[in-house]
C-alpha positions as CSV (number, residue, x, y, z in Angstrom):
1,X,82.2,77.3,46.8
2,X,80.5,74.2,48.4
3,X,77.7,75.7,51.1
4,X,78.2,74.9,53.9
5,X,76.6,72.0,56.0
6,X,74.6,74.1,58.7
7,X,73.8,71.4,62.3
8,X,72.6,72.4,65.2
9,X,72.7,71.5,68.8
10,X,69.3,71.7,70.3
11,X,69.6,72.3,74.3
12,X,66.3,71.2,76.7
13,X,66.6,72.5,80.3
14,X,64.0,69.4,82.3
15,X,62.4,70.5,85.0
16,X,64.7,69.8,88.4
17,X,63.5,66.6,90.5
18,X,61.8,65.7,87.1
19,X,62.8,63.4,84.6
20,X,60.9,64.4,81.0
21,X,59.4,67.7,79.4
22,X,56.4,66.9,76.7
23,X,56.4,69.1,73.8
24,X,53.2,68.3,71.7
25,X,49.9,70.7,70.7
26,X,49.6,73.4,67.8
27,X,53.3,73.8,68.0
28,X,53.9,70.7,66.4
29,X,51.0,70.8,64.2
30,X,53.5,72.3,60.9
31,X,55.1,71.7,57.8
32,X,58.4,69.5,58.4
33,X,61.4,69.6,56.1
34,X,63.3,73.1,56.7
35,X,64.7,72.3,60.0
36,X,68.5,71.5,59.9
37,X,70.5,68.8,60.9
38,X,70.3,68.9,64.7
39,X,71.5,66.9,68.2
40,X,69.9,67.1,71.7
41,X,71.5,66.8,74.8
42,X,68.7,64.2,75.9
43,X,67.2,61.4,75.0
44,X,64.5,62.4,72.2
45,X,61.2,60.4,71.7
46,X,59.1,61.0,69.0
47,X,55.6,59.7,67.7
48,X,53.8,61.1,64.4
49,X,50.1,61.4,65.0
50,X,49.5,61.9,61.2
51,X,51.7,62.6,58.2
52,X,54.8,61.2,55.9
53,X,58.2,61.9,55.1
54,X,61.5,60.7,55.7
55,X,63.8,60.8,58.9
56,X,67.5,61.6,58.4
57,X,69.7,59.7,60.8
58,X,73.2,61.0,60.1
59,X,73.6,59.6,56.7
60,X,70.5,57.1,56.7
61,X,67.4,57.8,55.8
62,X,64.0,55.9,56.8
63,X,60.9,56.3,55.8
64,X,57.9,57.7,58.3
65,X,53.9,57.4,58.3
66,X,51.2,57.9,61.0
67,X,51.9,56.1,64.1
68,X,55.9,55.9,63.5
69,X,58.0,56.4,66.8
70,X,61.2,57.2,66.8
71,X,63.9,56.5,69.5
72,X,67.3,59.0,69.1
73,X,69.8,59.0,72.2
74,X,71.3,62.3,73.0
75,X,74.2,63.5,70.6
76,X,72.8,61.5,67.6
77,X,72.4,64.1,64.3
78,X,69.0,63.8,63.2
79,X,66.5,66.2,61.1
80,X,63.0,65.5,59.7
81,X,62.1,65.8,56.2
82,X,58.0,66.0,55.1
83,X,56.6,64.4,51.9
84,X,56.5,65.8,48.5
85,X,52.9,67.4,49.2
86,X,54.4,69.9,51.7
87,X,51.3,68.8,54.0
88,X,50.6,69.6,57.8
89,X,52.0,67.0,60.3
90,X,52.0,66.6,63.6
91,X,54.5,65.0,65.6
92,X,54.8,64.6,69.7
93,X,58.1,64.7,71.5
94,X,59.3,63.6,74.9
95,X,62.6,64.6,75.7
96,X,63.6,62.4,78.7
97,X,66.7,61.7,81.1
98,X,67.0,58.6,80.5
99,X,70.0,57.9,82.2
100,X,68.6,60.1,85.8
101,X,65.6,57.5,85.3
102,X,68.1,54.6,84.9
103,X,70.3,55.7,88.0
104,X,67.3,56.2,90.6
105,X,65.4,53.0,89.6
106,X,68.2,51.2,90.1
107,X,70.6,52.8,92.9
108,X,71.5,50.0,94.8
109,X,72.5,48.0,91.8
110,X,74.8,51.4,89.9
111,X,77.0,48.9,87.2
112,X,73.6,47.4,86.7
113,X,72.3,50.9,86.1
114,X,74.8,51.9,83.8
115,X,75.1,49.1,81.8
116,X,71.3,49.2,81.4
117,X,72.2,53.6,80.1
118,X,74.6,51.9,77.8
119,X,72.5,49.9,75.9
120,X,70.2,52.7,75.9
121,X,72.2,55.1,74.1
122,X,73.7,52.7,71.9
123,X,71.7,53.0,69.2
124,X,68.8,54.9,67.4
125,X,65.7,53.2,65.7
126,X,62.0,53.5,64.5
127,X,59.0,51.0,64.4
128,X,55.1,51.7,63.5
129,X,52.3,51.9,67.0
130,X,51.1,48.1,65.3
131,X,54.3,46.7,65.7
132,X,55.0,47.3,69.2
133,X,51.3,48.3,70.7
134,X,52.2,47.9,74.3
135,X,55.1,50.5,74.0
136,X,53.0,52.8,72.4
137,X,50.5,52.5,74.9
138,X,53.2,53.2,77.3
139,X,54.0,55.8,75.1
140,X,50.3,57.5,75.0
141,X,49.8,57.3,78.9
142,X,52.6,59.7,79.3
143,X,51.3,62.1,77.2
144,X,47.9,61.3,78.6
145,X,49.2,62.1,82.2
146,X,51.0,65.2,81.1
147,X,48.5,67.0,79.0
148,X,45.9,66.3,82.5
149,X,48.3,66.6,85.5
150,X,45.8,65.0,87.7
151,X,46.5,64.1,91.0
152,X,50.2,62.1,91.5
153,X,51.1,62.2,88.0
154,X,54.4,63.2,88.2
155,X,54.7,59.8,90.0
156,X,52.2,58.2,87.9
157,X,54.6,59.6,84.8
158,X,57.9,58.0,86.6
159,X,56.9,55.0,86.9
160,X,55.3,54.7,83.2
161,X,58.8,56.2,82.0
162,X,60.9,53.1,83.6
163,X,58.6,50.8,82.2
164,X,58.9,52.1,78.8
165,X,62.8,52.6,78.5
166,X,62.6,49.0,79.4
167,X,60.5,48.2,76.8
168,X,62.8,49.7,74.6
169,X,66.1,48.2,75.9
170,X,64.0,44.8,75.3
171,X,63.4,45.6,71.8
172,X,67.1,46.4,71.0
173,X,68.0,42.9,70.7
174,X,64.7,42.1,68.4
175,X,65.0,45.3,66.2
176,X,68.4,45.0,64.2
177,X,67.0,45.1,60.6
178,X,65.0,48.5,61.6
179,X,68.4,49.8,63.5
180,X,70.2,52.9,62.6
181,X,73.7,52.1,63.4
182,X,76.1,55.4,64.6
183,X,79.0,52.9,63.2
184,X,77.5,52.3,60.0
185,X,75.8,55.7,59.5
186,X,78.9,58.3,60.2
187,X,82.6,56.9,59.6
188,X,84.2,55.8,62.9
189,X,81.2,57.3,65.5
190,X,81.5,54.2,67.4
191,X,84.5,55.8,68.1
192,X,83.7,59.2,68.6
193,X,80.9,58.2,71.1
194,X,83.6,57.7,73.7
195,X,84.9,60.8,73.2
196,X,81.6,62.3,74.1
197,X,81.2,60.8,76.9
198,X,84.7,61.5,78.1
199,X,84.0,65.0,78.1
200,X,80.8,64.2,79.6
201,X,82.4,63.3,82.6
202,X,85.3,65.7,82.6
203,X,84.0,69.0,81.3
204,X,85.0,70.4,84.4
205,X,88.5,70.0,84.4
206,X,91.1,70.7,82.0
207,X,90.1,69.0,78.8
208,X,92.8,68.1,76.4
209,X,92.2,66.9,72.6
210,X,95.2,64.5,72.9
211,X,93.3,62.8,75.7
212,X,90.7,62.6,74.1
213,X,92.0,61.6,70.7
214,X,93.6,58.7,73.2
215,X,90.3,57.8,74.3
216,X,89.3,56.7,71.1
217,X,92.7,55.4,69.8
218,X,93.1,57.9,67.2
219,X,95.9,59.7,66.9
220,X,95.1,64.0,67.4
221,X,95.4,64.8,63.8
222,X,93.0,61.8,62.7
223,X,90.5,61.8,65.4
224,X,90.3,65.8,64.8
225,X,89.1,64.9,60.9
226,X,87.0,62.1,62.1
227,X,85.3,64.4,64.8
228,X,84.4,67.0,62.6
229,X,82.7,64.7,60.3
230,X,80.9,62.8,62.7
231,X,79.9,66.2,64.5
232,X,79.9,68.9,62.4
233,X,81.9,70.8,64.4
234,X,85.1,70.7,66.2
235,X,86.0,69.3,69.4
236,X,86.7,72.0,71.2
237,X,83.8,74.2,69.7
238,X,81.9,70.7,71.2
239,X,83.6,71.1,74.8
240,X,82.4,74.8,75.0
241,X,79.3,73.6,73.8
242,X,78.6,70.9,76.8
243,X,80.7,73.2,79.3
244,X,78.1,75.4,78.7
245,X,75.0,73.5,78.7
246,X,76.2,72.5,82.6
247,X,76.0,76.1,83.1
248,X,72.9,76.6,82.0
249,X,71.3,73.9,84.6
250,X,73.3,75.3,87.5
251,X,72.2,78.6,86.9
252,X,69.1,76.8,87.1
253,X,69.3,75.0,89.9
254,X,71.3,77.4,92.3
255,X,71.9,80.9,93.3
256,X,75.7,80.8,93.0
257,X,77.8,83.4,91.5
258,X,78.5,82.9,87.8
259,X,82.0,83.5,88.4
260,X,81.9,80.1,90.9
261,X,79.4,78.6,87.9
262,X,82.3,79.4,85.5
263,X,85.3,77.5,87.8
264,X,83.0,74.0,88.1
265,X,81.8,73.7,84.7
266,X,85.5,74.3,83.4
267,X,86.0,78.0,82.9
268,X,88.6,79.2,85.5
269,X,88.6,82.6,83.7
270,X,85.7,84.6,83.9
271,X,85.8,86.5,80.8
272,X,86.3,83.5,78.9
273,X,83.1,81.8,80.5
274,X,80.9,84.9,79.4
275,X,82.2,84.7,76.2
276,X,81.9,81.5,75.5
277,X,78.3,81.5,77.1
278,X,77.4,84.4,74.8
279,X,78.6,83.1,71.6
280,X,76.5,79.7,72.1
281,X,73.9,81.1,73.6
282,X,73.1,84.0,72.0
283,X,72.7,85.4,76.0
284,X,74.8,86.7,79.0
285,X,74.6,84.4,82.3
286,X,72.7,87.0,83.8
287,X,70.0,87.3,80.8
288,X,69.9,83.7,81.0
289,X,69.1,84.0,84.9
290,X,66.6,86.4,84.3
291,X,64.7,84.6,81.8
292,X,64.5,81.4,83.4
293,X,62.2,83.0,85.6
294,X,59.5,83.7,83.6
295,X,59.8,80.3,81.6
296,X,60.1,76.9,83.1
297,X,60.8,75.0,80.0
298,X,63.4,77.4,78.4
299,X,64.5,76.5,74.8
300,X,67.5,77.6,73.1
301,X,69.0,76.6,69.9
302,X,73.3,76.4,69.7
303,X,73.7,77.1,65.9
304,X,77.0,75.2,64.7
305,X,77.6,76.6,61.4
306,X,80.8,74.5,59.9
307,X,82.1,72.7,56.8
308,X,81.7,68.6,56.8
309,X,85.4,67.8,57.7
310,X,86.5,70.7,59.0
């Protein structure tokens, strides 16, 4: 029997009234190669400090030296592979609300804003520090700020941000030979995108997958195979999985009963809620709760185990 092809969705809680978190230091400092396919719910921004390998971008692959960044939107499968000598690396990461960034910057101007998030999140890419210095020294002042946290860097770091998703909107029209397509890398993902980001905007009501099959001009029983092999999972394993990352950040950000959390993310019933919080979580609400407290950057890993085409 074919294994089966293991992808995991990789949930980042920001900090509230702040747009990024910075993962970088020994952490990072490891052998790449034995993570698994994988999708964040934001943005992800990488740069390799030293090392080689290969990036996987759903089907694609591209290769990686020192001083590669790469640019991923949210719900984009990825995983990093190392080189044949099984050597250290180290990579930084920002993992940034792009689209918060997007919205604030540009409030009085929203269908400017959002199609500025579209293009955005339309596509993923890599280029080398020479090719696009100014960007990477965009790039090197966040980290800079973040690793000091010297007086007004948070605003210091907000304003750096803008000007560096700009940058890279910029470069999206100068890029295409280096562009990973999601329409060229995994059958029909275009497609699938707008599926995501129906659900996006209507996790908390009732959430059919005819509608959503109808978003994307699929019928049910093709847009269900098309789903699964864009996603590695199904789409109601993905609802569950968004439904619960919205708890997550109002547990988070409020006091409120999880029973009320539950109703506006989309889970009228509470039993159903805990359940489904538990299974992708590997936590109840209430060990979540507890937990946030004592770490302000909480990471937790939703393991999707499923067969391509499922």
């Amino acid at each position: 029997m074919k294994q089966k092809e293991k992808i995991e969705f990789r949930y980042y809680e920001v900090p509230q009234g702040f747009p990024l978190i910075v993962l970088t230091g020994k952490r990072w400092e490891i052998r790449y190669g034995t993570d698994a396919m994988h999708f964040h719910n934001y943005l992800e921004i990488g740069i390799c400090r030293y090392g080689e390998g290969v990036m996987y971008f759903g089907k694609e692959t591209e290769p990686y030296r020192d001083g590669t960044v790469t640019f991923i939107p949210h719900n984009f499968p990825h995983h990093t592979s190392g080189g044949p000598h099984d050597e250290i690396q180290k990579w930084e990461y920002l993992f940034v609300d792009g689209e918060r960034v997007l919205r604030e910057a540009y409030a009085d101007r929203p269908q400017y804003a959002e199609n500025m998030i579209k293009r955005l999140n339309s596509r993923c890419f890599l280029f080398q520090s020479d090719e696009q210095p100014d960007a990477v020294a965009l790039l090197n002042i966040i980290f800079h700020e973040m690793e000091e946290k010297r007086g007004y860097y948070k605003e210091t770091v907000r304003s750096i941000l803008l000007a560096f998703l700009l940058k890279i909107i910029g470069l999206h029209k100068y890029e295409r030979e280096r562009t990973i397509y999601p329409e060229r890398d995994l059958p029909s993902y275009g497609s699938v995108m707008k599926a995501l980001d129906y659900v996006n905007q209507n996790y908390a009501g009732e959430l059919k997958i005819g509608d959503m099959a109808k978003v994307c001009n699929m019928s049910e029983t093709h847009f269900r195979r098309v789903f699964a092999e864009c996603m590695h999972t199904s789409p109601i394993r993905y609802i569950n999985l968004v439904r619960v990352e919205k708890a997550c950040d109002l547990i988070r950000k409020s006091n409120d009963r999880f029973e009320d959390i539950g109703v506006k993310v989309g889970f009228p019933v509470a039993a159903t809620f805990w359940r489904n919080f538990r299974n992708i979580t590997g936590y109840t609400p209430m060990e979540w709760r507890e937990m946030l407290k004592n770490d302000e950057n909480l990471l937790v890993d939703f393991k999707v185990e499923v067969l391509k085409g499922w």
